[in-house]
Structure formats: C-alpha cells, structure tokens
C-alpha positions as MATLAB code, in Angstrom:
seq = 'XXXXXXXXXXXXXXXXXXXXXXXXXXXXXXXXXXXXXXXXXXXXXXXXXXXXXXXXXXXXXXXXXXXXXXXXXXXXXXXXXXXXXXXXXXXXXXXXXXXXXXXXXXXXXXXXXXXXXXXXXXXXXXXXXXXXXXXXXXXXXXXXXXXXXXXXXXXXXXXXXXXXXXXXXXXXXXXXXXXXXXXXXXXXXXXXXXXXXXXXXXXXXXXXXXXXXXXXXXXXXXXXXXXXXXXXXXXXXXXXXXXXXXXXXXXXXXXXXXXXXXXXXXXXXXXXXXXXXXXXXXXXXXXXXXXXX';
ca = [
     228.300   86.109  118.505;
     225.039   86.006  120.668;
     225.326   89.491  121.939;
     225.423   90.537  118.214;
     222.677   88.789  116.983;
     220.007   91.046  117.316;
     221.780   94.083  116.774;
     220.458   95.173  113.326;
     216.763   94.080  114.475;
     216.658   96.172  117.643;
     217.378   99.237  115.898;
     214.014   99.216  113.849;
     212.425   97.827  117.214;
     212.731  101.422  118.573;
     210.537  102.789  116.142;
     207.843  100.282  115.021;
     204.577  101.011  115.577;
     202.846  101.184  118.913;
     199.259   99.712  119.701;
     196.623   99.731  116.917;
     192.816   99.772  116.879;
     191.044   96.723  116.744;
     187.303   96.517  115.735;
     185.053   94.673  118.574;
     184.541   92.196  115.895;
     187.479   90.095  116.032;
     189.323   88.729  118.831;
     191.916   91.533  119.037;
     193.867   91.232  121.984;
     197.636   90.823  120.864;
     199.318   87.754  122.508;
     202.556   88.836  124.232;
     203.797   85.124  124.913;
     204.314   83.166  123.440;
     209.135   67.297  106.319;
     207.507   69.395  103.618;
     207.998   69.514   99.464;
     208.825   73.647   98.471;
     209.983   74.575  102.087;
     212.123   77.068  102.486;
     215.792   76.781  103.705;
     216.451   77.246  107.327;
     219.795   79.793  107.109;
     220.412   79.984  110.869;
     221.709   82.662  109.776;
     221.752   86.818  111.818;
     222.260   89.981  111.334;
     225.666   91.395  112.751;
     225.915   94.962  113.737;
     225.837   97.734  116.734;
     222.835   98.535  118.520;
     221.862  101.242  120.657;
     223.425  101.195  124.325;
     220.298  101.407  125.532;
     218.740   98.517  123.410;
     221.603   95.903  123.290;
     220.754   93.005  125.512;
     222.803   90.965  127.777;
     224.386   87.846  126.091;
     223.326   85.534  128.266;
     219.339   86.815  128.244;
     219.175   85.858  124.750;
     216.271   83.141  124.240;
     216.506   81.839  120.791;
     214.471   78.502  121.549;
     213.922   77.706  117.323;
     217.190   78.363  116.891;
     217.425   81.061  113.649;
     219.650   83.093  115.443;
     217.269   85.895  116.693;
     215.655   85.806  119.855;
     212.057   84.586  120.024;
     210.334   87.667  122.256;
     212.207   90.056  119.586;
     210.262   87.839  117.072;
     206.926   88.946  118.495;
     207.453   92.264  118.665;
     208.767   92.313  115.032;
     205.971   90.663  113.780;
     203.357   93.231  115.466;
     205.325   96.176  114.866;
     205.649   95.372  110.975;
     202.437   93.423  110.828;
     200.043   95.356  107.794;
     196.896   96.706  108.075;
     194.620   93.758  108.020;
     190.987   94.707  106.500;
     188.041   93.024  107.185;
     184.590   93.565  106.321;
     183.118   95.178  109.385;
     180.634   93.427  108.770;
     181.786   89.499  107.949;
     179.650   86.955  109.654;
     182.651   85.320  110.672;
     184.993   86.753  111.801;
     186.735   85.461  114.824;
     190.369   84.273  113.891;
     193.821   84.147  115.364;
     197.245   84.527  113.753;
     200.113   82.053  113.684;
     203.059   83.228  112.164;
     207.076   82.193  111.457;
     209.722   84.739  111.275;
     213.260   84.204  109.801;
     216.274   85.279  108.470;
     215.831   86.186  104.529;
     217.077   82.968  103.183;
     218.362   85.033  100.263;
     219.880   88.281  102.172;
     219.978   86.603  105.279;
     222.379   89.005  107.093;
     219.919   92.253  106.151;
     216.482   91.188  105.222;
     213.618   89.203  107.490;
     211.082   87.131  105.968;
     207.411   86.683  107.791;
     204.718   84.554  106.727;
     201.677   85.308  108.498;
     198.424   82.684  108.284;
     195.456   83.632  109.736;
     193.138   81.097  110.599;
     189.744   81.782  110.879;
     186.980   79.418  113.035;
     184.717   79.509  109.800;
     184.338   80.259  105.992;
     180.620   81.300  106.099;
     180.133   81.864  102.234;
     179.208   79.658   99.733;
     180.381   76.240  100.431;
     181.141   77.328  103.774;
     182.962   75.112  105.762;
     184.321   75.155  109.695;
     187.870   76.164  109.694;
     189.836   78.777  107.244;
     193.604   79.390  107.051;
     194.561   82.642  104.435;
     198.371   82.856  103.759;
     200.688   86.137  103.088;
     204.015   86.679  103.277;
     206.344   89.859  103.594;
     210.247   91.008  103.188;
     211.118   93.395  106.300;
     214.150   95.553  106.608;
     214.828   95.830  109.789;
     216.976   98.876  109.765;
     214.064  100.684  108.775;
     210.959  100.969  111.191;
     207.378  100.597  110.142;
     205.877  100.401  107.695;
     209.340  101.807  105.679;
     210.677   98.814  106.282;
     207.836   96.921  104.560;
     209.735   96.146  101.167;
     207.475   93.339   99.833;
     204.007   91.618  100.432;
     202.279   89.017   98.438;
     199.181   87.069   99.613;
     197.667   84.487   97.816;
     194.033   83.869   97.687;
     192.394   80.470   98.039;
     195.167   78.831   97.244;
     195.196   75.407   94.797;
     192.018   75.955   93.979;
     190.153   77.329   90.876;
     189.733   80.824   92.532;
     193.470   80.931   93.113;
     194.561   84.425   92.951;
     198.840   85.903   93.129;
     198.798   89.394   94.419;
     201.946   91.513   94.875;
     202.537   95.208   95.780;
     205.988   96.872   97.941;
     208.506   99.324   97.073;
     211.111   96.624   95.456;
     211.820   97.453   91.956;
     208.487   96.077   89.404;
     206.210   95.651   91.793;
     202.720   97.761   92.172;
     202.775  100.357   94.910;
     200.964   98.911   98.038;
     197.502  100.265   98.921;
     197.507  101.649  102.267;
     195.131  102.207  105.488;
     195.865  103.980  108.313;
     197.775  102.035  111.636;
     199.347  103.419  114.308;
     198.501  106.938  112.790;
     200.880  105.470  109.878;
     200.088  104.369  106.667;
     200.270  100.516  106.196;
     199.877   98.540  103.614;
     197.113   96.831  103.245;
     195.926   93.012  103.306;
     192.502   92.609  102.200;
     190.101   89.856  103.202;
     187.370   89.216  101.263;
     183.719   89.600  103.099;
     182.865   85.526  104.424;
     185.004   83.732  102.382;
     188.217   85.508  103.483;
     190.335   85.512  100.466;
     193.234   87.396  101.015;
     194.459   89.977   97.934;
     196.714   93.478   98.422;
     194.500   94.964   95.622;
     190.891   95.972   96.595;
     190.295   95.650   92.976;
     191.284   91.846   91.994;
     189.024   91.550   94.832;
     185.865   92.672   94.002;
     183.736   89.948   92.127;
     186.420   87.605   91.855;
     185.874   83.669   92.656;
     183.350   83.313   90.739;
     181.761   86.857   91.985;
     181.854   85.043   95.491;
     184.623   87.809   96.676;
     184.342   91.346   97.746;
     186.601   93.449   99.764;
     186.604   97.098  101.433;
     188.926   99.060  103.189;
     187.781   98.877  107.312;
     187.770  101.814  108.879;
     190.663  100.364  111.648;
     192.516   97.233  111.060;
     191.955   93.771  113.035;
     194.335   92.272  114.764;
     193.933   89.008  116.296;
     195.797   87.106  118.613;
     199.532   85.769  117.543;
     201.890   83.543  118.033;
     204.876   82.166  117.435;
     204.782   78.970  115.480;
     209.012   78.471  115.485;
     210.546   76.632  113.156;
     210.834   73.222  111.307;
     212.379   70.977  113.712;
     212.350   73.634  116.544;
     208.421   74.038  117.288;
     207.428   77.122  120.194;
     203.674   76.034  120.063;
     202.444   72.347  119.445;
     198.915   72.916  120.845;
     197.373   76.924  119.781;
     194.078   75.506  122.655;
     197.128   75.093  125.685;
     198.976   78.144  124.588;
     196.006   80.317  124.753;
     195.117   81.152  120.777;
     191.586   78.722  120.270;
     189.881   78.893  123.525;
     186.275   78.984  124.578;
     187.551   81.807  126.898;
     188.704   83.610  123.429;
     185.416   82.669  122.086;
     185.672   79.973  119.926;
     183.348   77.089  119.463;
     184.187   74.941  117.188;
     185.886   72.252  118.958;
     187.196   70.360  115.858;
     190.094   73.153  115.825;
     190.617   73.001  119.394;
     194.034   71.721  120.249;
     195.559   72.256  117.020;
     199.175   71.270  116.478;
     200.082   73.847  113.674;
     203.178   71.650  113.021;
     201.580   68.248  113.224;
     200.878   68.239  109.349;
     196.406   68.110  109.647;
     194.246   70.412  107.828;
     192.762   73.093  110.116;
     189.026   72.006  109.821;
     188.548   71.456  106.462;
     191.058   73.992  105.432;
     194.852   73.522  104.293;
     197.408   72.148  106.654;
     199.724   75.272  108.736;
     202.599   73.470  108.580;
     202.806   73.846  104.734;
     202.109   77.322  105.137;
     204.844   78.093  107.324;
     207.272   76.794  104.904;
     205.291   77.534  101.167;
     207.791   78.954   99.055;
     205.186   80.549   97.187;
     204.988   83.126   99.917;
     209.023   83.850   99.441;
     208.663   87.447   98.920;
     212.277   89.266   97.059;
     214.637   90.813   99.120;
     214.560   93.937   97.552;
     218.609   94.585   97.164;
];
C-alpha cells in the first residue's frame, strides 16, 4: 500500500511549475522544510495508481508524519507547484507575511482530488483600524493528474471573514463557477488571488474588490506574484509545526518585528495578533472547495 500512495500525485509533480518571481517586497524565499466546530473530515484516505519508473519512490522512504496517506515533502512541493498567483499591491505598506498551509485528500473524491487551504498571515493590517497581525484564508480543489495550473479545478477565498465586510468569492473550471482571472507564473497563466492594498482582503475577482468594505478595499493585478515562505501545518491530531519562530517562518532574521506573533503555535487554538485563530482555518469548511467530478 505505501509504495502506491503517491502514485497519482507524482505524476502531476513532473510537470508543476518551476520557480516564480517574487517582488523584493515580501519575504519570498520558499521554505523547502519543513477540536474545532465545521472541521473537515480527516479521510486518511490516497490515491492508488502507477507512477513513472523514474518517479516512484522506495516504500520504505515514504515519510507521512500527519498521517493522510501522502508523504509530507510531496506535500510541499504540491502546494508550491499548484500554489496561484498571489497579487499584492506593489506598493502595500505591509507587506511582509508567511504562508501556512494543510494539504489533504479530497474528503469528497478522496482517491482523485486534493484539497489545500492556504492562510497567509501577514505581521500587520495597516489600514483603517489597523491592527498587528492578519491571517487571509483560501482554499483550492487540485487534480493531481493534471499539472499546473490545469489541475487548478476550484478556488474560493473569503474576505474578512465574520465580519461586516465579509465577502464569498469563487472562480475554476468546475461546472457554474466564473472563469478564474489569471496572471502570469512560471511563464503560465495562474489564477489569481487578490489581496486588497493594507487591509489584505483576499477576493479572485479584481472587481468585488475595488471599493468594497466600506470603500476600504482595492486590488490590482502585480506585475509578478509574491510568494512567501511556507510550511506545512499537518493535520488535526498529527501537527508538523507547533512553533512557525523555531521552524524558521516569523523570525527577526526573516524580518519580522512584531514579537507578539513570535512563536506561534498555529495549532494551539490563539488568535494570530489580533486576527482569527489558524487552527480554525486549517479545518473551516467554508473553504471546502467541489471536487469538480
């Protein structure tokens, strides 16, 4: 069973995309290493099929320390390779972040769909009511038989969440929803996650953008996409970071100041500064994007 595990993921590993531009910014170096109402249903469930001679792995190198079934360094390089093209305003005034993310089996195709959720915190909301500490949510439906960005079936993000600014926007190729707008990755087009200028809203239209929150928000297309730091948050029960300072995401070294986020547990159930908690992000079923059958 092991040695199969991966086999449908390391297919579309072969052709992701390769590095991408990162504006100077953001903190943009890519990180190589490594009980909640709504969450959503840990399968343990894999994909079973042949891979490439040249890309199946030995059985016993398989690391799969969360335990979903699919091995947690093929869990980074999914998440880059199918990771959209994030937009921010080149000229946001603040703009440092870093990404944690969870990637699973589809809990409703399980056997031929991935689902990522990807929150990006930010050090600082520096718009009105500004406040230290920012976490934006958005979630996606890979097919891993299909590199990037084709296999990018379905995105939705969610702007300032549970609040009065709240704002549900969807876009993929899945039947009824709006075709994703795009920016240029990898020499591919991407679709696109906007974040709004400061406040850092996050919406896959540039339009429901624009003058929304109270005409607080405004979004553009950046010439290249950020990309900040990642990692690997696990899963429920099965944590692969419990401190993002130690594991070398919110360092002074990264350029961070704000110690109040320093040493952040993104399991341990706090708010990130005075933003929302990570832990409920991770497992929001808002951010359940469809399979796409």
């Amino acid at each position: 069973m092991r040695a199969v595990v991966l086999a449908f993921f390391l297919v579309a590993c072969g052709g992701g995309s390769s590095e991408a531009t990162t504006p100077p910014a953001v903190d943009s170096a890519v990180d190589d290493t490594v009980g909640d109402t709504g969450a959503i249903e840990d399968t343990g469930a894999s994909i079973d099929s042949a891979p490439p001679p040249e890309a199946a792995p030995d059985a016993d190198a398989m690391v799969d320390l969360d335990g979903d079934g699919l091995d947690d360094a093929l869990e980074d390089k999914l998440a880059r390779d199918y990771l959209p093209f994030l937009s921010l305003d080149p000229t946001d005034g603040c703009a440092r972040a870093a990404i944690v993310f969870r990637l699973s089996p589809h809990p409703d195709a399980p056997k031929t769909r991935l689902h990522l959720i990807v929150d990006t915190l930010f050090e600082k909301d520096c718009g009105a009511s500004g406040h230290v500490g920012d976490n934006e949510v958005f979630g996606l439906t890979i097919d891993p038989s299909k590199p990037a960005p084709e296999g990018i079936l379905a995105v939705r993000a969610i702007s300032h969440q549970g609040t009065a600014c709240e704002a549900i926007t969807n876009c993929g190729a899945c039947a009824g929803l709006d075709k994703c707008e795009t920016g240029t990755r990898s020499g591919k087009p991407f679709p696109v996650v906007y974040y709004s200028k400061n406040k850092h809203g996050a919406y896959l239209q540039d339009g429901k953008c624009d003058n929304a929150c109270f005409f607080t928000n405004y979004c553009t297309l950046a010439p290249t996409p950020t990309e900040p730091k990642m990692i690997n948050a696990g899963e429920p029960g099965k944590p692969l970071v419990k401190d993002l300072t130690a594991a070398g995401l919110i360092t002074a070294a990264n350029g961070w100041t704000e110690m109040s986020v320093f040493n952040y547990d993104p399991w341990g159930g706090k708010e990130f500064g005075k933003a929302g908690k990570v832990n409920e992000d991770l497992v929001d079923k808002a951010f359940l994007t469809p399979a796409c059958p």
